[in-house]
N, C-alpha and C positions, 0 to 999 in steps of 0.2 A: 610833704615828705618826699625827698629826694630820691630816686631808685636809680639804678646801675643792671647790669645785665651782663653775668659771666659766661662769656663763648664758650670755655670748658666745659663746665656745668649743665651750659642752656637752662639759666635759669635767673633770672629776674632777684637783687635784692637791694637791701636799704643803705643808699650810700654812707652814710656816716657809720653802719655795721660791718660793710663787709659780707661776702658771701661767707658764708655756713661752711658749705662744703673744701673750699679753699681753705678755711681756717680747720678744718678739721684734717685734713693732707696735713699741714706742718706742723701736726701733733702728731702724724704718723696714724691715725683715726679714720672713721668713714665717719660725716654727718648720717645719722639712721633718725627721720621724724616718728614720732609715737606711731607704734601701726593703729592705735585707739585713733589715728585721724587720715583713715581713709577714707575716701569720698570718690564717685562716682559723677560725672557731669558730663550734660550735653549741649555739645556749643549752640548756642543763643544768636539767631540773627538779629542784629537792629534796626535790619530793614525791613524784614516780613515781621519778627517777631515770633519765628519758626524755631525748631528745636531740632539740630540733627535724629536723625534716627538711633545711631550709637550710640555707647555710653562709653565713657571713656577716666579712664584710672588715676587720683593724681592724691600726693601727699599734700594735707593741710594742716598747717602750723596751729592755726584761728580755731575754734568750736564753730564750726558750720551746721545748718540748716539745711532741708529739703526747701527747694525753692528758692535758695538766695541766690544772686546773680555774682557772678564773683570774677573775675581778670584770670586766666591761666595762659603759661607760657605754650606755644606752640612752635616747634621748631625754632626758626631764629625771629619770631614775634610775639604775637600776645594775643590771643580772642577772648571776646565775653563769652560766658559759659553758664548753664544753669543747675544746681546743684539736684542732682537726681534719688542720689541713696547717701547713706553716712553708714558710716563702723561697719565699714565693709572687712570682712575675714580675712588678713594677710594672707591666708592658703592661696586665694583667687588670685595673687597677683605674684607666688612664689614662683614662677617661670618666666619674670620680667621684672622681678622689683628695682634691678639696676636699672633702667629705663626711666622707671616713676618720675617723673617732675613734681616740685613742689608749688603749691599754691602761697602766694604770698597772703601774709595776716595785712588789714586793715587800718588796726593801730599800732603807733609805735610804742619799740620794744619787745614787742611779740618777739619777732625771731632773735633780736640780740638774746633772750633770754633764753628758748629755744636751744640755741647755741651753746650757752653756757652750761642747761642742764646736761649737752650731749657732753660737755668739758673739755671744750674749744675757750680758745684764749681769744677774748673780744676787746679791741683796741676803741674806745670813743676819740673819734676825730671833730676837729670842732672846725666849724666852711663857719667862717664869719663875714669874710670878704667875697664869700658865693664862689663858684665853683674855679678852677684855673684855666686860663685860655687854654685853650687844646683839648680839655679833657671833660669838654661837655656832653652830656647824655644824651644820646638821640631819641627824641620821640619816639616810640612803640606805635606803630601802624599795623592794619591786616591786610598790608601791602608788600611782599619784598621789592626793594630798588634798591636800584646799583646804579655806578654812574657809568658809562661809558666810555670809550679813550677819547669820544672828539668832547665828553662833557655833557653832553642828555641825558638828562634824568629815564634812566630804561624802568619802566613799571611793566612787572612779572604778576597778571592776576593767578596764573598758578599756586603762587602764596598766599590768597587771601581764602580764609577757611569757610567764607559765604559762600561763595563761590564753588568749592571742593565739594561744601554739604549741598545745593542743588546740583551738583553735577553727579554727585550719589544716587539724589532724588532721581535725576532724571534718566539715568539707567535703568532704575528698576523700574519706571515709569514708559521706555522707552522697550522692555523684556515684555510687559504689562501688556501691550498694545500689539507686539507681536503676536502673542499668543489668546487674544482678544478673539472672544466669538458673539456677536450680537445675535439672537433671535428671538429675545423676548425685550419688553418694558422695563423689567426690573435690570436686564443685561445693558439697555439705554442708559437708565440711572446709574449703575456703575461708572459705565464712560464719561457721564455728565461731571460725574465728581471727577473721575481723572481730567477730563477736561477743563475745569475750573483751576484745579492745583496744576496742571499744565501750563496755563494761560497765568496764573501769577507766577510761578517760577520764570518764564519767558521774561513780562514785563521786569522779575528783581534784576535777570540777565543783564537786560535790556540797561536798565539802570544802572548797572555794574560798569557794562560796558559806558557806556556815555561820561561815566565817575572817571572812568581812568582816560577814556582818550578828550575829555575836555581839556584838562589841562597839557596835555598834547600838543591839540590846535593851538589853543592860547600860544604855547610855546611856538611852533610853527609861525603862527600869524605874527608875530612880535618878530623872529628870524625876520622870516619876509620884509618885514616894514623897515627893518634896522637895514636891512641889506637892499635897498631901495636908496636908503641914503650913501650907504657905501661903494655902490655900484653905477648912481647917476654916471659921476666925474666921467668914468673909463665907457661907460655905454654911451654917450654924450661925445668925447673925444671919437671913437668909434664911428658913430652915425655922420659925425660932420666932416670926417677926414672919408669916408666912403662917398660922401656925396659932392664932397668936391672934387672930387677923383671923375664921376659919372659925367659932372660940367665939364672938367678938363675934358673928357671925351669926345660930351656931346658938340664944345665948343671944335674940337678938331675937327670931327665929322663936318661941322659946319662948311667950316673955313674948306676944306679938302672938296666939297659937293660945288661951291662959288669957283675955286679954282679950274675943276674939271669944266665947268658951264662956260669960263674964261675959254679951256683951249677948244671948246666946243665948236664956238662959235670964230673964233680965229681960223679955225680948222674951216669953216663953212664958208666966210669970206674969201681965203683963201683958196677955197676949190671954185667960187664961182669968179676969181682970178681970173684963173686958171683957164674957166670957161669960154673969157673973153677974148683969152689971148693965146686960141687957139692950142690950148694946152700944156702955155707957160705958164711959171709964178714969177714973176719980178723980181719978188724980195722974199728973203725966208720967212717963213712963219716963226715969230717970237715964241712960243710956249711958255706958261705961265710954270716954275717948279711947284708939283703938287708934295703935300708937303703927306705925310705920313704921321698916324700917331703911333705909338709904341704899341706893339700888342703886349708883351712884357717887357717889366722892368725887374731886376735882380740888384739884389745888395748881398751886402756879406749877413745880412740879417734874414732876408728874406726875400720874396717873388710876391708881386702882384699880374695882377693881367684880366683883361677884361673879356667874360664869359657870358652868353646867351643862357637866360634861365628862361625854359616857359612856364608862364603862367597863364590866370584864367580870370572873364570878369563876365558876371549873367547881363545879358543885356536884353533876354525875353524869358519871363521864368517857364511863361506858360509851353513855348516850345523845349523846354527843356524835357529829356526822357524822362520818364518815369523811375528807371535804374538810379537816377541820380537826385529823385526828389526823398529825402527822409524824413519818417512817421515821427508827427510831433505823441509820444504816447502819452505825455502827463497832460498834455490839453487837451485829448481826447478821453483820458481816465475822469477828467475834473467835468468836463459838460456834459459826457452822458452819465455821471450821476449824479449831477445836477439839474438832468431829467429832459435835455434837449430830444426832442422826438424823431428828428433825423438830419444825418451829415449826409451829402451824396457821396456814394462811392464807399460807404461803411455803416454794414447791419447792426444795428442796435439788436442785444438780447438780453435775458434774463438769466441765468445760471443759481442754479441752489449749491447754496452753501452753510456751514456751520455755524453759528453764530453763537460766542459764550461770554457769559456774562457773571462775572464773579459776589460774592457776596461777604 
């Protein structure tokens, strides 16, 4: 069964019906569901298998049960939920009933019929050839996403209602502990169990968290990889036009150090000329022209020019300062509990700590 989801409304219904409520506007009408099918529920995680603590109000089309698990719309998604009370008194909910979302029935026809008792005009549309490009239904997640302008999927766990119900949880959980006084056994035993419901809230977190930012990375790592191929060409062009640039240099440098050694030694001959003959020279000294490389060169595009960068290479680690040597801490976390009996130059201890184990 096909479903559709009216932003108006916020509310969840069966494509080939038509929402309710819309149909009931262009009769000039309010959709009003039987108040005999109020119902009560508390959203249902499918990760713990938890139960919010609230209970929360919604109209049902369907004859529900205490205990049934049922889809309710939430804001602009959808969470599982478990059916807590039924034929609940419309008084309770007479200072919100605009509000009330409706629960979608199970089988079809429910609501078209639904509809028609409230005397709303129900159009059957017949999708034979499946739905038309453009106007297909997005999945219902208990995720909000949006796209963003460069096109990344932005995931908002703010929207997802697992997540909202332990962060409820762990408010009151987090009031609990403030105000915590241990001085007996039985006051242990309390904290044990908060502890326990502590440490599994964390790990759903935990889980939570890892659910939304894996496909993240995934996405990230895929960037990375595609832009590795897209980027060789220009970091490749780059690297070899820099380094031919370095040789033109160092080949100047060359040539310019053989040159000066040329007028070095002309230069030397020539003063022990000099020496011989009483402190003539006979004949000019020729000088070799030293040739210069460019320090810069300028375009209408741009400047290059060659710059001194310092850098650094260890070539004794052991004389290296101490300021400058850093703590490996994950391979000293891994071997001292792994039970290594001693590192010099780092005390091994033992420290007490909590340790909780759930059930």
């Amino acid at each position: 069964m096909d479903k559709g989801f009216c932003q108006k409304h916020n509310c969840e219904f069966v494509l080939t019906e038509g929402c309710p409520h819309c149909l009931a506007e262009k009769r000039g009408e309010r959709f009003k569901p039987s108040p005999l099918s109020i119902v009560k529920v508390k959203y249902f995680s499918e990760t713990t298998g938890e139960l919010s603590a609230r209970e929360y109000t919604y109209y049902s089309i369907a004859a529900l049960q205490v205990g049934d698990v049922v889809t309710v719309p939430v804001r602009d998604t959808t969470a599982k939920a478990k059916v807590s009370a039924i034929d609940v008194p419309e008084a309770e909910i007479a200072a919100f009933k605009d509000k009330v979302k409706v629960i979608l029935p199970s089988s079809n026809g429910s609501l078209a019929e639904a509809a028609r008792d409230a005397g709303a005009q129900v159009t059957e549309v017949s999708i034979s050839g499946g739905i038309p490009k453009g106007m297909e239904i997005p999945k219902s997640t208990t995720t909000t996403t949006e796209p963003a302008e460069d096109g990344v999927l932005v995931q908002k766990p703010g929207g997802d209602i697992e997540v909202k119900n332990y962060y409820e949880q762990a408010l009151g959980l987090k009031t609990h502990a403030e105000k915590r006084v241990i001085k007996t056994v039985a006051d242990l035993k309390l904290a044990t169990d908060d502890l326990s419901l502590i440490s599994k809230i964390m790990k759903a977190l935990t889980d939570k968290k890892k659910e939304y930012l894996k496909p993240l990375k995934e996405q990230v790592a895929a960037i990375t990889e595609n832009y590795k191929f897209w980027m060789e060409p220009i970091e490749a062009a780059n690297t070899i036009t820099r380094q031919k640039m370095t040789d033109y240099d160092a080949e100047q440098r060359l040539i310019r150090q053989k040159q000066e050694e040329i007028n070095r030694k002309r230069m030397e001959a020539a003063q022990e000329e000099a020496a011989l003959n009483n402190g003539e020279i006979t004949e000019s000294v020729n000088l070799v022209e030293v040739q210069e490389a460019p320090k810069r060169v300028s375009t209408e595009m741009g400047t290059t020019g060659m710059v001194k960068v310092r850098k650094y290479r260890i070539v004794n680690f052991a004389e290296l300062p101490d300021q400058y040597k850093i703590e490996n801490s994950a391979l000293l976390n891994k071997v001292v509990k792994a039970g290594i009996p001693s590192i010099p130059g780092v005390e091994i201890y033992e420290d007490l700590t909590v340790r909780v184990t759930t059930k």
